[in-house]
TIBALUM-873833 format. One record per residue (C-alpha): x, y, z; residue in one letter; residue number from 0. Coordinates in steps of 0.2 Angstrom, whole numbers, plus 5000, padded with zeros to 4 digits. Example, Ala and Ser with C-alpha at 12.3 -4.5 7.8 and 13.67 -1.06 7.14 Angstrom:
# TIBALUM-873833
REC    u    v    w rest  nr
REC 5062 4978 5039    A   0
REC 5068 4995 5036    S   1
# end
This chain:
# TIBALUM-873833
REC    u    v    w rest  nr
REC 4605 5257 5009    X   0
REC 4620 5269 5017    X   1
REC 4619 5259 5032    X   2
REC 4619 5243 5023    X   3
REC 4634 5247 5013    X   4
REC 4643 5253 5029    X   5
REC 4639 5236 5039    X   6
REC 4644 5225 5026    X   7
REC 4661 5235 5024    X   8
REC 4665 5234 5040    X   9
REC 4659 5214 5043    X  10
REC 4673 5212 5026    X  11
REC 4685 5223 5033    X  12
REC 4684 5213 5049    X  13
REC 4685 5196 5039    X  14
REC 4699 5202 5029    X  15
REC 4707 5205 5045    X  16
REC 4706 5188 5055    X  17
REC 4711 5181 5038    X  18
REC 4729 5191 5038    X  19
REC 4730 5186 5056    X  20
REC 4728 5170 5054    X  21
REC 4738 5168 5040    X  22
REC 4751 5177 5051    X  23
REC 4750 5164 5063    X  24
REC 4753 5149 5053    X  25
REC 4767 5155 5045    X  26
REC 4774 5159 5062    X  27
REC 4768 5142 5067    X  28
REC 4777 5135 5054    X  29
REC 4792 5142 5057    X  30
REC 4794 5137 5075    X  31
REC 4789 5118 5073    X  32
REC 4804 5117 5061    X  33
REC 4813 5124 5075    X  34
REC 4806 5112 5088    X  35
REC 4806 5097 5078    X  36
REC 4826 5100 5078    X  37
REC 4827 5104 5096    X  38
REC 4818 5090 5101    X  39
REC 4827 5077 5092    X  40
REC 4843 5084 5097    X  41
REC 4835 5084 5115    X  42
REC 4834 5066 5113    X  43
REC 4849 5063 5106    X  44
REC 4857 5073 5120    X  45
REC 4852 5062 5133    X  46
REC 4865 5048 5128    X  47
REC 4856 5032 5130    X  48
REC 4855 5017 5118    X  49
REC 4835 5019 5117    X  50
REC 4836 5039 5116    X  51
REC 4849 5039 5102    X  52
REC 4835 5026 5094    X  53
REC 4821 5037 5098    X  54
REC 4831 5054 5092    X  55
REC 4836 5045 5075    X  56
REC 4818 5041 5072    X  57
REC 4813 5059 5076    X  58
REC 4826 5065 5064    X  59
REC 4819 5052 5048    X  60
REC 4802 5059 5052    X  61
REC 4809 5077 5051    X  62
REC 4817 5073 5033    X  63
REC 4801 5063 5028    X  64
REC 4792 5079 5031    X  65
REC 4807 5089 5023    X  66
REC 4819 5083 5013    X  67
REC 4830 5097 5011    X  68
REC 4832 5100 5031    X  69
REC 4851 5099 5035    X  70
REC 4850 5099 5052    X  71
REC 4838 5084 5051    X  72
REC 4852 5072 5041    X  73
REC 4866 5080 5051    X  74
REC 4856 5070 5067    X  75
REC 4852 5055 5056    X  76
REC 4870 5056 5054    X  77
REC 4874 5056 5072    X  78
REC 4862 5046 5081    X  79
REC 4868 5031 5065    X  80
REC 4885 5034 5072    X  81
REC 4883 5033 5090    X  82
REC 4871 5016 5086    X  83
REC 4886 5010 5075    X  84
REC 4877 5010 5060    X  85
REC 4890 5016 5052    X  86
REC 4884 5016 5030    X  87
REC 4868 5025 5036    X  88
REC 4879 5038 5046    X  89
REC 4889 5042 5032    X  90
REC 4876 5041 5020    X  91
REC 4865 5055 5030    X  92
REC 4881 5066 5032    X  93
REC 4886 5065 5014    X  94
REC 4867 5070 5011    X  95
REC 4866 5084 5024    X  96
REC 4882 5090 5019    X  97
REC 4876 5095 5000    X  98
REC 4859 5102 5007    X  99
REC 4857 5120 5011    X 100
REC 4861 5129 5032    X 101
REC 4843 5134 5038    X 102
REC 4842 5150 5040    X 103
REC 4834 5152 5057    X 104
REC 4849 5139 5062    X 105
REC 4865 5149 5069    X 106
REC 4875 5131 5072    X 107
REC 4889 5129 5060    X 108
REC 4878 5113 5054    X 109
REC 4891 5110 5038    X 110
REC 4907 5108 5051    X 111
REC 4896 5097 5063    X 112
REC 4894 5084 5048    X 113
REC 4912 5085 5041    X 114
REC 4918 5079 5061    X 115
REC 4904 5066 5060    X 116
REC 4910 5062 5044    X 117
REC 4929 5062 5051    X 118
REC 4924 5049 5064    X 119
REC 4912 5037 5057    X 120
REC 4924 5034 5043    X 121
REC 4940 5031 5056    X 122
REC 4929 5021 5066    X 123
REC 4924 5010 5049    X 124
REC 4941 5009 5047    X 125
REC 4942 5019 5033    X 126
REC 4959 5032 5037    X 127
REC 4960 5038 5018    X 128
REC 4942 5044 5019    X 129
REC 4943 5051 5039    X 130
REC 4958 5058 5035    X 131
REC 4950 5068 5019    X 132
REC 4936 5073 5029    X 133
REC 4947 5078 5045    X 134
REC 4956 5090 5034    X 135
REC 4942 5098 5025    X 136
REC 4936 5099 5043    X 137
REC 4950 5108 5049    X 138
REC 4953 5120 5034    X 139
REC 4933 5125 5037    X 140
REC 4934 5129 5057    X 141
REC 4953 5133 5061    X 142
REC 4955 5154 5059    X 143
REC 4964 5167 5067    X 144
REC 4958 5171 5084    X 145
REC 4944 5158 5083    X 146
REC 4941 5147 5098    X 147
REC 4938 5130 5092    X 148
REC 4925 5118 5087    X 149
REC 4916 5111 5100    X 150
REC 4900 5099 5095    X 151
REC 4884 5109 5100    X 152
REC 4875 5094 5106    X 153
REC 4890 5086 5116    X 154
REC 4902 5097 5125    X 155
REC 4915 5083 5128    X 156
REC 4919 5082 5108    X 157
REC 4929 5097 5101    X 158
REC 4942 5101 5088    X 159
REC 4955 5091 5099    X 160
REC 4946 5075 5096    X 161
REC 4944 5076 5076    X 162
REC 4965 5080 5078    X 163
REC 4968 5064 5088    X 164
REC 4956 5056 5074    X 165
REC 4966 5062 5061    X 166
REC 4983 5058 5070    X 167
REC 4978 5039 5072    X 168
REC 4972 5037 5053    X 169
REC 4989 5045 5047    X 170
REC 4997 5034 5059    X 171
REC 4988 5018 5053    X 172
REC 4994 5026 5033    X 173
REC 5011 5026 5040    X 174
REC 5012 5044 5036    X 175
REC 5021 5050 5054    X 176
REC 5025 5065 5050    X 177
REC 5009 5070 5049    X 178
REC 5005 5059 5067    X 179
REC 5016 5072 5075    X 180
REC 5010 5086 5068    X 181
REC 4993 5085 5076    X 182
REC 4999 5076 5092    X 183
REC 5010 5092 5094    X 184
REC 4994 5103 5091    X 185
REC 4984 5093 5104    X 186
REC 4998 5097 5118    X 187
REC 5002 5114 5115    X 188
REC 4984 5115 5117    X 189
REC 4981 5108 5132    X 190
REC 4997 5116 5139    X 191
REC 5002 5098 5141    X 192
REC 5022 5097 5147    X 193
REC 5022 5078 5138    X 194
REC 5034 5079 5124    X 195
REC 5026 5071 5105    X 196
REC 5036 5055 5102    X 197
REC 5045 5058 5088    X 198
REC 5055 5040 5085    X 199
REC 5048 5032 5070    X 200
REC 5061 5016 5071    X 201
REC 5048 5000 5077    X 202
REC 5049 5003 5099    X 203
REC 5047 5025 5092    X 204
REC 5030 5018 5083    X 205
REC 5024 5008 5097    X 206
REC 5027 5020 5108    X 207
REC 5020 5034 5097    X 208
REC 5000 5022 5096    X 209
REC 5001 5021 5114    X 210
REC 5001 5042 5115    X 211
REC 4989 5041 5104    X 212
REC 4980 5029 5112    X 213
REC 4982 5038 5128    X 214
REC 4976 5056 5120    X 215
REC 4960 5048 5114    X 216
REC 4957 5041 5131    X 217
REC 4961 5060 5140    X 218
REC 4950 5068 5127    X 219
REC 4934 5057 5128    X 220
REC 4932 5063 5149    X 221
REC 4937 5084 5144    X 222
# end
């Protein structure tokens, strides 16, 4: 009976054990598909055709099918929208992801990524109160002392500059110059940039001032 007792001791001990490993294992599983499913969509999305921002948009609503509350998942809804120019459902997925909660595995600022998709997708619906809005509260969020700034995690050739050059055409289309000229002389002071910000206002100034704009936003989009 001894020997019974110790055999089936050691088979439950040896089952109890395979249990707490594989229990271990699926929550470690479960943990890096969440990871993965983020990096794959943003894989796609990366690649920066027509087809893969299709495909990366339908990874992304599968990923907030399966979790609703995943930021990073609207914040590429919100993006992929945007680059298809489908601009309501890039703005409604940003204004989602922006009140869900940063994953916590995640180290990308997620929350500044959707205020500068918010920023652009409303300037490119034509929208300067709201791009301006979000452009600020952008700008408040990432600009601190002896910070380098934004750049877009999943597309190096956007950065802090661009949401300026955003924010400097949607205060220009408002009529509020002053502000204009505030951010086109940030953009050059930081781009070392020997041009001088045009600072007429009379009619020939404000042409002159769109077509600096208009000239920034085209040197930004290749740096």
């Amino acid at each position: 009976i001894t020997m019974m007792n110790r055999i089936h001791r050691a088979n439950l001990f040896f089952i109890l054990t395979i249990g707490l490993i594989t229990v271990d294992a699926c929550r470690k599983n479960y943990y890096a598909s969440a990871e993965d499913m983020a990096e794959y969509g943003w894989v796609l999305f990366e690649k920066k055709t027509f087809e893969d921002y299709l495909n990366s948009k339908n990874w992304f609503q599968d990923g907030v099918a399966k979790d609703s509350d995943w930021k990073d998942a609207y914040n590429g809804l919100g993006w992929s929208y945007a680059k298809l120019m489908v601009l309501d459902s890039s703005i409604d997925n940003f204004k989602t992801g922006l009140a869900k909660t940063q994953d916590t595995w995640n180290p990308t600022d997620i929350h500044s990524e959707i205020l500068a998709g918010l920023t652009f997708a409303y300037s490119a619906q034509g929208n300067d109160r709201k791009a301006i809005q979000y452009g600020r509260t952008f700008l408040d969020s990432t600009v601190k002392p002896l910070k380098a700034g934004w750049v877009f995690t999943h597309d190096s050739l956007l950065n802090h500059l661009d949401v300026r050059v955003t924010l400097a055409a949607s205060y220009f289309a408002k009529g509020k110059f002053d502000s204009t000229i505030m951010q086109i002389t940030v953009i050059l002071d930081s781009l070392s940039s020997s041009e001088i910000p045009v600072t007429d206002t009379t009619l020939i100034g404000r042409k002159e001032m769109a077509k600096q704009i208009m000239s920034l936003q085209k040197y930004l989009s290749t740096k």
